[in-house]
Every structure is written in C-alpha cells, then in structure tokens.
C-alpha positions in Angstrom: 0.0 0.0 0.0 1.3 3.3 -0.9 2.6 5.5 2.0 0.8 9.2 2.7 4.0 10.1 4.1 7.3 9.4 5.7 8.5 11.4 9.1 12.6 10.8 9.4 14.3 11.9 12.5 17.5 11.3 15.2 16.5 9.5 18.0 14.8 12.1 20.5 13.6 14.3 18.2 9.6 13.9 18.9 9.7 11.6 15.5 7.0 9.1 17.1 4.8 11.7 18.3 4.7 13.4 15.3 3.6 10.1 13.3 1.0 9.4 16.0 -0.5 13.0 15.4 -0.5 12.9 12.2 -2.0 9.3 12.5 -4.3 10.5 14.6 -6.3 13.6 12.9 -5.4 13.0 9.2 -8.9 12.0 7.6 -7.4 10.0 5.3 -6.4 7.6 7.9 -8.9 5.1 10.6 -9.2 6.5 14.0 -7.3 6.8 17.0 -8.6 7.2 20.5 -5.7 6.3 23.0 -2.7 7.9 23.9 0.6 7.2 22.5 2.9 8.0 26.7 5.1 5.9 28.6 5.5 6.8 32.3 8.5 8.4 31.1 7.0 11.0 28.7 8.0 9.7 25.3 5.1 8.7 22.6 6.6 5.0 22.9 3.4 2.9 23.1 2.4 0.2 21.4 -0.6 1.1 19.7 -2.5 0.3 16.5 -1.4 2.8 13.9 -2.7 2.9 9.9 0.8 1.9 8.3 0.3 4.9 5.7 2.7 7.5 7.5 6.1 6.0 8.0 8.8 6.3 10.3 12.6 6.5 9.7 15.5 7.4 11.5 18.2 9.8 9.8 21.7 7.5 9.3 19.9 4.5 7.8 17.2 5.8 5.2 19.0 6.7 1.8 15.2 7.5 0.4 16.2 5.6 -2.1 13.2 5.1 -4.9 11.5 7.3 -2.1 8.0 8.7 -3.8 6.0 9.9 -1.1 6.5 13.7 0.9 9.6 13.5 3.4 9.1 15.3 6.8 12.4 15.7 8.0 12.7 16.8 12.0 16.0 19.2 11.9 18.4 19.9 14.3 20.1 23.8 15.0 22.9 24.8 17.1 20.5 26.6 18.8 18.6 24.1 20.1 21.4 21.5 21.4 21.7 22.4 24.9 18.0 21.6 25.9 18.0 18.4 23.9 21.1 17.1 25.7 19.8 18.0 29.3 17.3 15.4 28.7 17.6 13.6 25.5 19.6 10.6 26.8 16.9 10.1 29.4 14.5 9.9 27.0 15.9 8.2 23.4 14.9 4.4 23.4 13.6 5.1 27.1 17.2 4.4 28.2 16.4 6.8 31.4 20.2 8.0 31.8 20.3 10.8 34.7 23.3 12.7 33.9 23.5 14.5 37.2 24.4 11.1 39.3 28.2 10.5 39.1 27.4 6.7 38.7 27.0 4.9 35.3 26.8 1.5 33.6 29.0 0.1 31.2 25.8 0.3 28.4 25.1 4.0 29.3 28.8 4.7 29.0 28.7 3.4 25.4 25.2 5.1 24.7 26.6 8.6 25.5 30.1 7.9 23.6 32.4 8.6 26.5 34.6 5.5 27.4 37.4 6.4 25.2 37.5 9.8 26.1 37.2 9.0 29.3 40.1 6.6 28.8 42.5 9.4 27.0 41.5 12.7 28.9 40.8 11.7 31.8 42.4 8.6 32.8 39.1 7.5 34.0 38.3 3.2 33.2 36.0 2.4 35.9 31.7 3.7 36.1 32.1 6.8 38.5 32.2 10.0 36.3 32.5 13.0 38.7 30.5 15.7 38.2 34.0 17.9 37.3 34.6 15.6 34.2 31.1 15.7 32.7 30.6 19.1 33.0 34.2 19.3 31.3 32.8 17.1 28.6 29.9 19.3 27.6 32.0 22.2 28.3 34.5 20.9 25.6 31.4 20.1 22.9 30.1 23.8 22.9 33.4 25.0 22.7 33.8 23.1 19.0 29.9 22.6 18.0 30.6 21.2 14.6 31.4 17.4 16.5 28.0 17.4 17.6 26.3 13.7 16.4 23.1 15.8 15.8 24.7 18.5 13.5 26.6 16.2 11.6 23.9 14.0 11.4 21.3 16.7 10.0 23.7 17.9 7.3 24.4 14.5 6.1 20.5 13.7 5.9 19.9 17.2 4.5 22.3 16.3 1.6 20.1 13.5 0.4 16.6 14.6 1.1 14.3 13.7 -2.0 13.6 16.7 -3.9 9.4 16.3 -1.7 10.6 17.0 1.4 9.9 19.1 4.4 12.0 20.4 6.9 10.6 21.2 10.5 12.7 22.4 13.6 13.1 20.2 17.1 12.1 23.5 18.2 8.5 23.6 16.5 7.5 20.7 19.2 8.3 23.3 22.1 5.7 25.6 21.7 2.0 25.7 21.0 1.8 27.8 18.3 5.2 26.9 16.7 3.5 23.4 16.8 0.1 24.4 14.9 2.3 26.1 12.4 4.2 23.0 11.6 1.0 20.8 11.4 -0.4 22.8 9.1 2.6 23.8 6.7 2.7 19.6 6.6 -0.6 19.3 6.0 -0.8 21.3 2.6 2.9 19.6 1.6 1.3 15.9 2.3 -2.4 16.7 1.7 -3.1 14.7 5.1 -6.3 16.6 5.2 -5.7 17.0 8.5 -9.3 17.8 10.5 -10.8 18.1 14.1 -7.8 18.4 15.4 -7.8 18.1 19.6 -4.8 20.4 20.5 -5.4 19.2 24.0 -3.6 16.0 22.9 -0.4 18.3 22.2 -0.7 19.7 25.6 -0.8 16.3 27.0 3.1 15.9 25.0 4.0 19.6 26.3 3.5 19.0 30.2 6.0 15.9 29.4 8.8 17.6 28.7 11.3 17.8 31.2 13.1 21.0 32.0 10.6 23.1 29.4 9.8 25.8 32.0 13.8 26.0 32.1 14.3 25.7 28.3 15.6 29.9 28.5 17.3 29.5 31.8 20.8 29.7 30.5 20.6 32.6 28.2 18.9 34.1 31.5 22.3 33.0 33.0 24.3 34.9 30.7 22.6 37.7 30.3 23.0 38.2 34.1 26.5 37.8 33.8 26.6 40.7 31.1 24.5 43.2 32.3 25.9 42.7 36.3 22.7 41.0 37.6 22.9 38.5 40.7 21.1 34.9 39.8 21.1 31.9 42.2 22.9 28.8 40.1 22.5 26.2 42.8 19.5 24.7 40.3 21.4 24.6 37.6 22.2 20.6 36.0 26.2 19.7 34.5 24.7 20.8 30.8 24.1 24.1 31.7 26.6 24.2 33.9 28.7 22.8 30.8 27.5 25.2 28.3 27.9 28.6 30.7 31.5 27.3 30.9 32.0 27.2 27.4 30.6 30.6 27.2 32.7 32.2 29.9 35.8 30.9 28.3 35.1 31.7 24.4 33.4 35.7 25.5 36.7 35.9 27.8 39.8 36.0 26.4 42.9 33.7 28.1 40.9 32.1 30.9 39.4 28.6 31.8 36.8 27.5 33.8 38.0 25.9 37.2 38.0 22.1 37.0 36.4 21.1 40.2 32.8 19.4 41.1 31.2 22.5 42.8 30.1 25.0 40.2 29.7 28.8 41.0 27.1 30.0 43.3 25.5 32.7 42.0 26.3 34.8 38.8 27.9 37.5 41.2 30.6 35.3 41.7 31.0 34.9 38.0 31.2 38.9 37.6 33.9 39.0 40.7 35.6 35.8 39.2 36.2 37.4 36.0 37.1 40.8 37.8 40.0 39.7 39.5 41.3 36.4 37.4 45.2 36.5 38.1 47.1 38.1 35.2 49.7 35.7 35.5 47.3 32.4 35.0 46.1 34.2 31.7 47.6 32.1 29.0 46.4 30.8 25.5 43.1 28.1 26.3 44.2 25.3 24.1 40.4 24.4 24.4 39.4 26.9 21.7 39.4 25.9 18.5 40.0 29.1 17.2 41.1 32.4 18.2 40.0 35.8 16.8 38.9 33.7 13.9 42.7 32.3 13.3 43.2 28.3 13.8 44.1 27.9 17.6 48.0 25.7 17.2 47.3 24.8 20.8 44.0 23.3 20.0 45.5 21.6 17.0 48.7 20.6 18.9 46.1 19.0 21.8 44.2 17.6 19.5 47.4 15.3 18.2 48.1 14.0 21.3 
C-alpha cells in the first residue's frame, strides 16, 4: 500500500509523536482514541497505527526510490543544549540521569564517553564525577561542529528527496510553533488534517522535562553581562557545561575551574572574571580558534 507520508528523525527528536499525530487527525487515515505516553513521557506505546505515515530514523534511510513527501525533523545549534539536558533520558527510554556520578558500562557506550574517558581523563572504571562531565559538555560547545546531531542533520539534508519538508526540534516546544508546523505539513502531504484536539499536544508539552527552564541559561548569561545576581545552585552539569564554554570563548585567556562544585551565583561569576590573576592568563588550548585564526594549541592538543 502506498505511504501518505514518511517522518525521518534522530532519535529524540519527537519523530514518534509526530507520526501518531498525524496518525491521529489526518482523515485520510482510521481513528485513533488512546494515547501514544510511557511513564516516562515519550510517545513509545504500542498502539494500532494505519501503516500509511512512516517512520525513519536519519543515518539509515538513503530514500532511495522514495515517492511519497519526506518530513524531516531538523536539528540547529541553537537548540542543542535543551535536547542534551534530557535527550539521553528519553531516546529508546534508556532513562540516563546525567546529574548522578554513577554509570553502567551500556550507558557509558550510549553517550560515547569510554574512550575519552580513557585518553583525557584517565578514568576506566563507572564513577564519572560531576567535574569531568561538566568538562565534557563544556569541551562540545566549545567546538559545536562534533556534535552527532549537526553532523547527522547535514548528512541527511544532503540526500533529502527533492518532496521533502523540513521542521525544527524546536516547533515541538511551543504551541503555536507546533500548529504552524501541522499545518505547513498538512498542505505539503495533503493529510487533510481535521478536528484536530490540540489538547492531545498539551498532554506531550506537560511531558517535557526542563521546558519551563528551556531559557534558563541565556537568563544565565545575560545576568552575567549586564551585572545582575542569579542563584545557580539549580542549575544541571549541561548548563553548567555550556555557561562554561561561554565564559571561556566571550573571555579572552581564561578557563573554567575544573572542580565538582560550580559557581554560586552569577555575582561570583562577575567577581571571578574581575580579579582572574594576570599571570594564570595564558592561551586556552580548548578553543578551537582564536580571533577567527586556527588555535595551534588546540591543534597541537588535538594530536596527542
């Protein structure tokens, strides 16, 4: 039977809730009444679906001989910090809480750290201290182009059939953003989309952990800028990751301390960054470049 549609995505990236609401309200399809949640607030249950929208996950479909509309689920810079304070918790239901200093040897693997673990920190066993995944992140915002999800999204943008759609991570985080997208798929895969419930997409909404802290770092930083105090003690090691990688790419010849205990408050920060010893200020061989020239300490680092 010939497919309305196709919905490709990475792994996290709302692709089975999508497909279940377009399952759901597109007239063309038989009706669904039940709701698609696990207990851990992905769309992951087992329910009887039409078939006729299918689902594909970006690194294995080549659309090859591919006829019906593509709706591919992008990924932006932009939007990596809140996926990665929760996406490993959710992706497969793996449930991976990166805030405890314990983990298995299969959630080592899932989050790609046992080598670098191995080579940059000396670390074999399952204890990862707090210092060393904050360091982690710190070092992926620092050089955003190894992100999996960019490279990932370019690679699958590259061979997108000429009847595709594109639609942003981001669409799924807001109400209206989300109606937008339904309907800009609905008149590229003539769904017919009708009676929709939009009470279903605020059951998916209230899932999503940390939305009402989606904003919380750029409220971080823009403290730090305009001299504003902020309590940090809430803050988890992505955030505490990605402010680091800020402070140390808007600040010329510093690092972030390497210790478990973060900064207090965004006073601290300011006073910090006040009174950081000249004579500690040296080139940060984390920075890929610098002033827009090829960092030779990052490169040299990166032969080792």
């Amino acid at each position: 039977m010939k497919k309305l549609c196709k919905v490709t995505f990475q792994g996290g990236c709302h692709g089975n809730f999508l497909r279940y609401f377009l399952d759901r309200f597109s007239s063309l399809t038989p009706p669904i009444t039940e709701l698609p949640f696990t207990d851990n607030g992905t769309s992951h249950v087992d329910i009887k679906y039409s078939n006729l929208i299918e689902l594909t996950k970006a690194g294995f479909d080549r659309f090859e001989d591919n006829i019906e509309p593509v709706i591919f689920i992008t990924v932006e810079q932009e939007n990596i910090v809140f996926l990665e304070r929760w996406i490993n918790n959710r992706v497969d239901d793996h449930k991976i809480d990166l805030n405890k200093d314990w983990f298995n040897d299969q959630q080592i693997e899932l989050l790609q750290w046992r080598e670098k673990l191995k080579n940059m920190y000396n670390i074999t066993g399952n204890i990862v201290p707090r210092s060393v995944k904050r360091d982690l992140y710190k070092m992926g915002y620092l050089d955003p182009l190894t992100s999996g999800y960019l490279k990932l999204d370019k690679q699958t943008k590259k061979i997108l059939p000429e009847n595709s759609l594109c639609v942003s991570v981001s669409d799924f985080w807001d109400k209206n953003q989300f109606q937008n997208m339904v309907w800009r798929i609905d008149a590229k895969t003539n769904l017919q989309i009708k009676n929709v419930d939009w009470s279903v997409y605020d059951e998916f909404y209230k899932r999503l952990e940390f939305i009402d802290t989606r904003h919380r770092v750029q409220q971080v930083i823009e403290c730090i800028n305009n001299d504003k105090d902020m309590d940090l003690g809430e803050l988890d090691v992505v955030e505490e990751g990605f402010i680091s990688a800020y402070l140390e790419e808007h600040n010329d010849f510093i690092q972030v301390p390497f210790c478990n205990n973060f900064f207090a408050n965004t006073k601290e920060i300011s006073q910090w960054l006040k009174i950081y010893p000249q004579h500690y200020k040296a080139m940060n061989p984390n920075l890929p470049k610098f002033n827009g020239i090829l960092n030779p300490f990052h490169l040299w680092n990166l032969k080792k």
